[in-house]
N, CA and C atoms as an extended XYZ file, in Angstrom:
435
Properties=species:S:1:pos:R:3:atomname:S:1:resname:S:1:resid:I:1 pbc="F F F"
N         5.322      -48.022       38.270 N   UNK     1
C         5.505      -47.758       36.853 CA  UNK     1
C         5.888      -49.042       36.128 C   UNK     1
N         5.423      -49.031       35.081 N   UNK     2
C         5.945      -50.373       33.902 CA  UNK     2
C         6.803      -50.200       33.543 C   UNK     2
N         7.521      -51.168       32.940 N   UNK     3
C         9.280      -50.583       32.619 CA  UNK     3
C         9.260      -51.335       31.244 C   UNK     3
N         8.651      -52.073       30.501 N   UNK     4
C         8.609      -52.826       29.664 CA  UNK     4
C         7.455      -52.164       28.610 C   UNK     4
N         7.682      -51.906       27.224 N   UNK     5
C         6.405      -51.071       26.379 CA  UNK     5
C         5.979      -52.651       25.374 C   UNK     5
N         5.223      -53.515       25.449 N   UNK     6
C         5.203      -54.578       24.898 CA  UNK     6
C         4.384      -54.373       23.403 C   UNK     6
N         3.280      -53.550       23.367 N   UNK     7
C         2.200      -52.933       22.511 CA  UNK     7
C         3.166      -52.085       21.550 C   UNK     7
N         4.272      -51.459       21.889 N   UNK     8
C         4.343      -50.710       20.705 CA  UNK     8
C         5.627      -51.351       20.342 C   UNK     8
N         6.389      -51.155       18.717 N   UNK     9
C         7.121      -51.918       18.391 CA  UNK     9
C         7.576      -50.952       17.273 C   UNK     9
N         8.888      -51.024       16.752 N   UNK    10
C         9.503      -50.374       15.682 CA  UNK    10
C         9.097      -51.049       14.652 C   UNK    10
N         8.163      -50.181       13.857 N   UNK    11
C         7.498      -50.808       12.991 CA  UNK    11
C         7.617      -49.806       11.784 C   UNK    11
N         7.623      -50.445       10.513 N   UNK    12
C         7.800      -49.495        9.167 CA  UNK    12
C         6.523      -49.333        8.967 C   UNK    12
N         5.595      -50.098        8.842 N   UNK    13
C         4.226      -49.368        8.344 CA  UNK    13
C         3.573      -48.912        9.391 C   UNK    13
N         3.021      -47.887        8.849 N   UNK    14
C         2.178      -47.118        9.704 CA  UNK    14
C         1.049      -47.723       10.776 C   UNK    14
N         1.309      -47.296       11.744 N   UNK    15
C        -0.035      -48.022       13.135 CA  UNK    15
C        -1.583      -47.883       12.239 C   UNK    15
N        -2.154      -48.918       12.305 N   UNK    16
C        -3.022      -49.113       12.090 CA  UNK    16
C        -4.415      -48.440       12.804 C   UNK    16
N        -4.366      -47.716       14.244 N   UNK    17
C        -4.915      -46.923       15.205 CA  UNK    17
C        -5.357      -46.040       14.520 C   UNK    17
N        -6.307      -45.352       14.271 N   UNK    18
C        -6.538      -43.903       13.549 CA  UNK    18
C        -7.248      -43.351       14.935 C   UNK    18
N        -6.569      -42.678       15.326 N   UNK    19
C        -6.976      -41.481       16.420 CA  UNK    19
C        -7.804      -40.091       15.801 C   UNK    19
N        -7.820      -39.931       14.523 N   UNK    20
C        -8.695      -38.385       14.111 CA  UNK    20
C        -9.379      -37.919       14.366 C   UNK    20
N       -10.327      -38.919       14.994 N   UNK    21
C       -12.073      -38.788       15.616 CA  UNK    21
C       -11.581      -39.160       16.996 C   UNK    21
N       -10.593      -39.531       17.814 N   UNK    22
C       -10.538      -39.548       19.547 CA  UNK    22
C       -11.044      -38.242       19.743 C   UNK    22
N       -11.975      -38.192       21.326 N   UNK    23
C       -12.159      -36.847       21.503 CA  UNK    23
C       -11.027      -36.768       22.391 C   UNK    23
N       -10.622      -35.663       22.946 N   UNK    24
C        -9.522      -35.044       23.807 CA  UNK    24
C        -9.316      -36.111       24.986 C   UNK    24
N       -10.599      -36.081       26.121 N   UNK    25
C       -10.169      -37.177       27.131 CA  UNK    25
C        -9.927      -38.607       26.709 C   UNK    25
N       -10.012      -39.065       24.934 N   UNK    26
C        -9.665      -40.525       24.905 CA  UNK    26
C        -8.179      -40.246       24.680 C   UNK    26
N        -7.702      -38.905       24.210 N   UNK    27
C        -6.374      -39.060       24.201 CA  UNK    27
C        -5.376      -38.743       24.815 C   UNK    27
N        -5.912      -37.784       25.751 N   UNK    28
C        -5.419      -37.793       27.376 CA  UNK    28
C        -5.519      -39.196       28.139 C   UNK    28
N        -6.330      -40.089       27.876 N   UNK    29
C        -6.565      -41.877       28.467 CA  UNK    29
C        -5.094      -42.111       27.667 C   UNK    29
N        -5.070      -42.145       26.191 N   UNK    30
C        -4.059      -42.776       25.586 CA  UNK    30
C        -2.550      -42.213       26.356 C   UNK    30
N        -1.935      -40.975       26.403 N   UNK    31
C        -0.880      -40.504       26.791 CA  UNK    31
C        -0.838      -40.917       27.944 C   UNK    31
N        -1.517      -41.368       29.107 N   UNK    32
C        -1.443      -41.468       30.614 CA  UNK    32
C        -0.676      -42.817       30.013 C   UNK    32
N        -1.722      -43.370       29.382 N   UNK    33
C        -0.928      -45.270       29.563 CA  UNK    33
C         0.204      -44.809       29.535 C   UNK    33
N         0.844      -44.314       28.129 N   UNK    34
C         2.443      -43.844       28.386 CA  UNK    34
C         3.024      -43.525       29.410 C   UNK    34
N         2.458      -42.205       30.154 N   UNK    35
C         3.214      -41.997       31.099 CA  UNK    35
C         3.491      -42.975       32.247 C   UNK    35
N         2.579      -43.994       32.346 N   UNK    36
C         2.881      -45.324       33.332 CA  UNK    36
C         4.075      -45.763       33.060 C   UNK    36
N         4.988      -46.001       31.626 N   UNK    37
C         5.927      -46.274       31.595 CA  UNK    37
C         7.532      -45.871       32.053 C   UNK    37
N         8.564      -46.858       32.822 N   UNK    38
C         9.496      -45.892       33.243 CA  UNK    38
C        10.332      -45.892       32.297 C   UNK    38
N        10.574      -46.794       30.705 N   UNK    39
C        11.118      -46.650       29.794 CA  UNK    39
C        10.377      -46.932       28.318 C   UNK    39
N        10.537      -46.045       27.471 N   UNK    40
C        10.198      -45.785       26.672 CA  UNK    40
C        11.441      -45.335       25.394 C   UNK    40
N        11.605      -46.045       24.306 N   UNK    41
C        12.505      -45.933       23.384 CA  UNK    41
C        12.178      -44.375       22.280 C   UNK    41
N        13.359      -43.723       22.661 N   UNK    42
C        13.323      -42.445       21.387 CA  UNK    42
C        12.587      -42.909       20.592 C   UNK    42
N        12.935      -43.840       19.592 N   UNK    43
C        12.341      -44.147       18.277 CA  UNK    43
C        10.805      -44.609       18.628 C   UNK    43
N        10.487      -44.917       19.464 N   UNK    44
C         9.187      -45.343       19.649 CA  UNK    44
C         8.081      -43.652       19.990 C   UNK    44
N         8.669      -42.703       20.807 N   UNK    45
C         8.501      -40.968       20.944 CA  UNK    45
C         8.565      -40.499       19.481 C   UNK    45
N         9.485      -40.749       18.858 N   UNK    46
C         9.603      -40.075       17.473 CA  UNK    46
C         8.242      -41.106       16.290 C   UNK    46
N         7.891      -41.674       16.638 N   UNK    47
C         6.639      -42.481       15.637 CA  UNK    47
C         5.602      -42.055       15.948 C   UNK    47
N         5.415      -41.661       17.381 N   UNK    48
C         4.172      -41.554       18.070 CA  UNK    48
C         3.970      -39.550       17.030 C   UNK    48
N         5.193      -38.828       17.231 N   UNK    49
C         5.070      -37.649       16.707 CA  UNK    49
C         5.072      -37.766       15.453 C   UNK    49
N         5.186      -38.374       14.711 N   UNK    50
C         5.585      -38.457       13.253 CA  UNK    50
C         3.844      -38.861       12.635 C   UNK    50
N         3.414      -39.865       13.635 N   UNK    51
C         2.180      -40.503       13.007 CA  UNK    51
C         0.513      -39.900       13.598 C   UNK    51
N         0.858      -39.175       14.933 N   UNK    52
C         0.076      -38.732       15.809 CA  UNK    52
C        -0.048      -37.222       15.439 C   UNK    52
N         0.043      -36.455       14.487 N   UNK    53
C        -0.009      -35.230       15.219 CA  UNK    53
C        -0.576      -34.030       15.771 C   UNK    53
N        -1.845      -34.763       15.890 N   UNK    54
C        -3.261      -34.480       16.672 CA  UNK    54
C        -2.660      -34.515       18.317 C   UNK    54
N        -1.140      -34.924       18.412 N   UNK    55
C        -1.095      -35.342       19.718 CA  UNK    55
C        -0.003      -34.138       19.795 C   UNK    55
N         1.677      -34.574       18.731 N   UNK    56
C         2.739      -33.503       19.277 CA  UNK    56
C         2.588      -32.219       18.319 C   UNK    56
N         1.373      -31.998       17.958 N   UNK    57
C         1.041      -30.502       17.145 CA  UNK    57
C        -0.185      -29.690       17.958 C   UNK    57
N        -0.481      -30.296       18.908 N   UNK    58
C        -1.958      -29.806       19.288 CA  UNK    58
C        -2.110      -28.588       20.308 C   UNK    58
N        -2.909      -27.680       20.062 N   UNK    59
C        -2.721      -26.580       20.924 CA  UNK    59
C        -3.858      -26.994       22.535 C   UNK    59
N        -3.773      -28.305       22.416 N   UNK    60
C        -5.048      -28.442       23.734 CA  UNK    60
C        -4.186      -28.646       25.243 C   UNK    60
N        -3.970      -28.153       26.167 N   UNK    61
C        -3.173      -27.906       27.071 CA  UNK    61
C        -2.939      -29.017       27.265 C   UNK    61
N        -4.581      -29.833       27.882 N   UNK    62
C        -4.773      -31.197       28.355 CA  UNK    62
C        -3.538      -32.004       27.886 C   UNK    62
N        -3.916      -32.200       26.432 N   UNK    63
C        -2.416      -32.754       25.931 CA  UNK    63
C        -1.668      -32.430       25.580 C   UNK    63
N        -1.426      -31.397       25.744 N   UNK    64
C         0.404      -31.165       25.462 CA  UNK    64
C         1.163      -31.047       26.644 C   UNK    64
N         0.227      -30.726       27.902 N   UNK    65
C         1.319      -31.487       29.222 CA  UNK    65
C         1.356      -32.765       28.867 C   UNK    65
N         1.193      -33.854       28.818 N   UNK    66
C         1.492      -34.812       28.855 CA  UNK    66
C         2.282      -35.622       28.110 C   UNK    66
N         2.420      -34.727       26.776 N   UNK    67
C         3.222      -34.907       25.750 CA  UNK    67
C         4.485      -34.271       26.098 C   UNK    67
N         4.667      -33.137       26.526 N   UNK    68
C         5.745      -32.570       27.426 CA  UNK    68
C         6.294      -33.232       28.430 C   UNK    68
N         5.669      -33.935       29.000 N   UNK    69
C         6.096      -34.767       30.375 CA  UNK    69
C         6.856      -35.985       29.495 C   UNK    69
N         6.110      -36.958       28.635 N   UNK    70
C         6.725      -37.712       27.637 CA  UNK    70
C         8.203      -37.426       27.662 C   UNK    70
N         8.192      -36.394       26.371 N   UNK    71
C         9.391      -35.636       25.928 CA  UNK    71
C        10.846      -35.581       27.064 C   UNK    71
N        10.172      -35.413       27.903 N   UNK    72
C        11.600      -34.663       29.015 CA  UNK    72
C        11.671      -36.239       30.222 C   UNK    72
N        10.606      -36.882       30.140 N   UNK    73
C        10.826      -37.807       30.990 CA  UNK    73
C        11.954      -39.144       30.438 C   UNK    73
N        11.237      -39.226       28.959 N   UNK    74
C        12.171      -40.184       28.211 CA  UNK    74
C        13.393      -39.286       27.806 C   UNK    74
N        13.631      -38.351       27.422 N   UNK    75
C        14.813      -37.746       26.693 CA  UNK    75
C        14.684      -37.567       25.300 C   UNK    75
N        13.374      -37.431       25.184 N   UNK    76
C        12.969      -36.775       23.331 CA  UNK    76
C        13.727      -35.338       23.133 C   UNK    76
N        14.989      -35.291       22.827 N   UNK    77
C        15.748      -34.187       22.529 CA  UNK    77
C        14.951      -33.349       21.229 C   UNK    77
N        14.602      -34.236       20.553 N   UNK    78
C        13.815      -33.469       18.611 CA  UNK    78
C        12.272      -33.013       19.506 C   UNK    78
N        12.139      -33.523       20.334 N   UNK    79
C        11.177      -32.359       21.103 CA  UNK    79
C        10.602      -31.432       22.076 C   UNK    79
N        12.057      -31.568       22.284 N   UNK    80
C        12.568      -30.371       23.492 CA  UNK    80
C        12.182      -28.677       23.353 C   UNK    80
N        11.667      -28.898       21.806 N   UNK    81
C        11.518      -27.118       21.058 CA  UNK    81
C         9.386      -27.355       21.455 C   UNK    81
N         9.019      -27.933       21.610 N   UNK    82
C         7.489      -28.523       21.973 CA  UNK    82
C         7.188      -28.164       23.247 C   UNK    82
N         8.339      -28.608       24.090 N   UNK    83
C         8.261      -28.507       25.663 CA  UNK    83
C         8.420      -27.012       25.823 C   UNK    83
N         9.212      -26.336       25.420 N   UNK    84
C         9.546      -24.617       25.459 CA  UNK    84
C         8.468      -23.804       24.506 C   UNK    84
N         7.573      -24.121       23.823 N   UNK    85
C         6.829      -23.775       23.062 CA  UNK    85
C         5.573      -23.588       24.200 C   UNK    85
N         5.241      -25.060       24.549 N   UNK    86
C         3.942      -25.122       25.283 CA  UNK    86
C         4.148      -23.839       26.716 C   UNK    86
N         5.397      -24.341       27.356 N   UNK    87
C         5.895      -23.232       28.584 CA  UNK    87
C         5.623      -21.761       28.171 C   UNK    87
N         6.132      -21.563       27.153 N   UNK    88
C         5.843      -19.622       26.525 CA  UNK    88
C         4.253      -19.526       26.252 C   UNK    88
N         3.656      -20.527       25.679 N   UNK    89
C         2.120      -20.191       25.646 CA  UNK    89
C         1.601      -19.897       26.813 C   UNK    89
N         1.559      -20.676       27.722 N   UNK    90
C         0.673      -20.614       28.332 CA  UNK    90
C         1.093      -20.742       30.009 C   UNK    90
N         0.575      -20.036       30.959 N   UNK    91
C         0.924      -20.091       31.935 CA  UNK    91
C         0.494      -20.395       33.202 C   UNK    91
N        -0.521      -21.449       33.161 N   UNK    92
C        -1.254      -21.796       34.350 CA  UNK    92
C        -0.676      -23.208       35.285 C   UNK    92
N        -0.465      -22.796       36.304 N   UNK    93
C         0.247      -23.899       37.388 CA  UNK    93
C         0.087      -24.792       37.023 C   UNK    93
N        -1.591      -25.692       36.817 N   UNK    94
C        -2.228      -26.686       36.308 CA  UNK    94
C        -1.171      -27.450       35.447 C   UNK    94
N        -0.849      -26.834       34.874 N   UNK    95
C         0.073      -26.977       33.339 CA  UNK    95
C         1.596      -27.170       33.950 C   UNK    95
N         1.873      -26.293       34.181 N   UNK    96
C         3.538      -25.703       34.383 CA  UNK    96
C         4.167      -26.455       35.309 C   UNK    96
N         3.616      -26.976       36.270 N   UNK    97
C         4.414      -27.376       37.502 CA  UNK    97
C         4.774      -29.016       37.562 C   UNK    97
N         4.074      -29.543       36.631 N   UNK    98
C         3.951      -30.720       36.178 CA  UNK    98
C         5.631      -30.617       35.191 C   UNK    98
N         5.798      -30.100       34.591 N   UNK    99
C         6.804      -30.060       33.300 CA  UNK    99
C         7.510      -29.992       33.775 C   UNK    99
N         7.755      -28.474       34.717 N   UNK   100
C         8.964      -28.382       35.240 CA  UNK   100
C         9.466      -29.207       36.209 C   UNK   100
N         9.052      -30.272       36.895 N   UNK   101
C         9.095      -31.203       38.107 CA  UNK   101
C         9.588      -32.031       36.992 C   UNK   101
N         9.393      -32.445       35.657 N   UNK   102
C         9.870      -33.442       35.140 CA  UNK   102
C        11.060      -33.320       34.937 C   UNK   102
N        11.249      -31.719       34.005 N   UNK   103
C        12.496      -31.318       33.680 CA  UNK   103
C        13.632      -31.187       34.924 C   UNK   103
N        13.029      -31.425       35.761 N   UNK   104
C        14.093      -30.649       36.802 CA  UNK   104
C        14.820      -32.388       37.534 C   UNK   104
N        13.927      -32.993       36.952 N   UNK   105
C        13.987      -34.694       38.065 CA  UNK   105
C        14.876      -35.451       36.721 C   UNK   105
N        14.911      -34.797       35.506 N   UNK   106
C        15.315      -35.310       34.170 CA  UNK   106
C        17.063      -35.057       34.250 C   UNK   106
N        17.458      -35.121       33.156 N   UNK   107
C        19.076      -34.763       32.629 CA  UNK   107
C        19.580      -33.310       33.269 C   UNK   107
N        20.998      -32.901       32.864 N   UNK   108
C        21.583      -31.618       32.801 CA  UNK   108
C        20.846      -30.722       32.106 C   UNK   108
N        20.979      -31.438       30.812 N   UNK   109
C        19.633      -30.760       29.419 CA  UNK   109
C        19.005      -30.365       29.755 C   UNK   109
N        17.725      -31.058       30.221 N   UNK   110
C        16.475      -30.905       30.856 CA  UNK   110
C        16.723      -29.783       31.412 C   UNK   110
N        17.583      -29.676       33.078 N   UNK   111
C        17.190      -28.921       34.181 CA  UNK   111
C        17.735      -27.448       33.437 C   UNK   111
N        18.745      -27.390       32.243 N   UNK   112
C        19.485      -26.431       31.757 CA  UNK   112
C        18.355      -25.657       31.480 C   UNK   112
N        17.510      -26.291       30.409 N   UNK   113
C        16.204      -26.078       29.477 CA  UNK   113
C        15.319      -25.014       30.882 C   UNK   113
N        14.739      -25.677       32.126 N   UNK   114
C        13.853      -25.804       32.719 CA  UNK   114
C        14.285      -24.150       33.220 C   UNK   114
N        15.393      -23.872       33.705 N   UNK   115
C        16.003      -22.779       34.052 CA  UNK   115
C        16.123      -21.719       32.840 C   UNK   115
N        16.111      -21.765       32.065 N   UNK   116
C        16.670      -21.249       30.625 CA  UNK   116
C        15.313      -20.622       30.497 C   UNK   116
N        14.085      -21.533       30.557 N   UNK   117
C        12.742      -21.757       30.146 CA  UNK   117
C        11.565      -20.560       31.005 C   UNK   117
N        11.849      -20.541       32.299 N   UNK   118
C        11.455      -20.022       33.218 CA  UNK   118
C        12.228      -18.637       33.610 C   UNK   118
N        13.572      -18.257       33.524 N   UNK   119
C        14.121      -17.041       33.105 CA  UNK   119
C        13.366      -16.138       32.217 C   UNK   119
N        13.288      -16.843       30.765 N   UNK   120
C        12.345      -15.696       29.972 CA  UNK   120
C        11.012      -15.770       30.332 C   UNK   120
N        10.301      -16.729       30.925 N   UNK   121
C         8.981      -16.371       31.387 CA  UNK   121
C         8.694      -15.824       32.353 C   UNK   121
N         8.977      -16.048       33.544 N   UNK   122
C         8.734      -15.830       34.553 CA  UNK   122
C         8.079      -14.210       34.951 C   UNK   122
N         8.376      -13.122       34.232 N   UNK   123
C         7.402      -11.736       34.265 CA  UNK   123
C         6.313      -12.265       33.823 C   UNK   123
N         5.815      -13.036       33.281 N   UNK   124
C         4.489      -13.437       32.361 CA  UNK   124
C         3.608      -13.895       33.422 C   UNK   124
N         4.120      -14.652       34.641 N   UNK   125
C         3.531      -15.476       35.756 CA  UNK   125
C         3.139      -15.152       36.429 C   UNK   125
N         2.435      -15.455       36.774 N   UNK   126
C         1.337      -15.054       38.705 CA  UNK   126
C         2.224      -15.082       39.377 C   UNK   126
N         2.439      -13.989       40.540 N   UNK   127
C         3.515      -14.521       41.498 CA  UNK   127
C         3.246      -15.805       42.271 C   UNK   127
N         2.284      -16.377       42.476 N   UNK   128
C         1.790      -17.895       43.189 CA  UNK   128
C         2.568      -18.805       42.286 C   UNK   128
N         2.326      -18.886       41.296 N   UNK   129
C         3.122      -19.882       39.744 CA  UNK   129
C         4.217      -19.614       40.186 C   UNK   129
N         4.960      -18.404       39.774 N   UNK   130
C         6.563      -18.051       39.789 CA  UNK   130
C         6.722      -18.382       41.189 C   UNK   130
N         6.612      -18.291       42.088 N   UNK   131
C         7.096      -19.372       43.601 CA  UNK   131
C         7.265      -20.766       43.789 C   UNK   131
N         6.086      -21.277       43.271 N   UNK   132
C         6.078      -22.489       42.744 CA  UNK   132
C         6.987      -22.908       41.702 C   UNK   132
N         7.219      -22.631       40.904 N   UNK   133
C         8.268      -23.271       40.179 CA  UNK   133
C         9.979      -22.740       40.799 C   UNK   133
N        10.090      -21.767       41.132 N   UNK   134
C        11.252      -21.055       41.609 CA  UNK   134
C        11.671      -22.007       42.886 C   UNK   134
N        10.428      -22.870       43.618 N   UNK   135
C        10.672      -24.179       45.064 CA  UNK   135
C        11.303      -25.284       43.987 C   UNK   135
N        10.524      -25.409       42.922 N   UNK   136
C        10.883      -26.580       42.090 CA  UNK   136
C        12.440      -26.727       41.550 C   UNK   136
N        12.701      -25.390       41.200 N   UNK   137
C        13.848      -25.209       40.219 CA  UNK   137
C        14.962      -25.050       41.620 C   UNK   137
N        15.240      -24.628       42.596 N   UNK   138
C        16.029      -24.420       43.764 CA  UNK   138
C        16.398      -25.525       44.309 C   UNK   138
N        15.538      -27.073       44.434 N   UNK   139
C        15.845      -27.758       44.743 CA  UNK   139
C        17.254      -28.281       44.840 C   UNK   139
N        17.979      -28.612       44.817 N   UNK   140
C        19.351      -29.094       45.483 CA  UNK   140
C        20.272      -28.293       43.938 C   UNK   140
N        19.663      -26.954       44.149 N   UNK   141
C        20.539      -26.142       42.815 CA  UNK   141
C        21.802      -24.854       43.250 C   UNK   141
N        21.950      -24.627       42.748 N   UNK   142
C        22.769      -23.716       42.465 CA  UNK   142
C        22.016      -22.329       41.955 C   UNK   142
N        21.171      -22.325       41.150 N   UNK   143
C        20.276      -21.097       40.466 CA  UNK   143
C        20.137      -20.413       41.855 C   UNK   143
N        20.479      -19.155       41.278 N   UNK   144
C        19.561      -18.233       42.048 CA  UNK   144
C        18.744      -17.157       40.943 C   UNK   144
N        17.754      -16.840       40.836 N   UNK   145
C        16.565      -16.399       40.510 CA  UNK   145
C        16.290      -14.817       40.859 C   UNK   145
């Protein structure tokens, strides 16, 4: 992982990038670069949502795991309601097991969220899914389920 974000910068005017016309896999390409990173500044998460929001508004799974993974990997607290949004939509492993591995490897917050998150879903789930995340969430926990 990179630990250094050199390309992006706290900047007042708006990125010059117009993403409107990316199709989906150029912006699934774009979010991966991110996720290569092992630090990433709030304020730099909060521009990307503020200026992007083809990216933290989008109902396309593709990217909103990855925007979810973002969120909980750096500690985007203002979009912690994104990460629990995408989890209640939709419920396919593909998706789910990815988030919750973040949330659970993340903060107190996070793993609070991840447990909190999966409580009200979990009737919604395949029992294959709900096992799978229930290995994830047990890990060196206390929850019992």
């Amino acid at each position: 992982m990179r630990s250094y974000l050199p390309a992006l910068s706290i900047r007042k005017e708006p990125p010059t990038t117009d993403i409107t016309s990316w199709k989906c896999y150029q912006i699934v390409h774009f979010l991966d670069n991110f996720l290569s990173y092992e630090a990433i500044p709030v304020e730099v998460l909060a521009r990307l949502s503020d200026c992007y929001p083809q990216v933290s508004q989008t109902h396309n799974a593709e990217i909103m795991v990855r925007w979810a993974q973002l969120i909980v990997r750096h500690n985007y607290t203002a979009g912690f309601h994104c990460v629990e949004d995408f989890l209640r939509s939709q419920a396919k492993q593909k998706y789910s097991l990815p988030v919750y591995t973040a949330m659970w490897r993340g903060t107190e917050e996070t793993r609070l969220m991840a447990v909190s998150t999966f409580r009200e879903t979990q009737k919604y789930l395949h029992i294959n899914v709900r096992k799978n995340i229930e290995r994830i969430l047990s890990a060196n926990s206390v929850f019992v389920f």
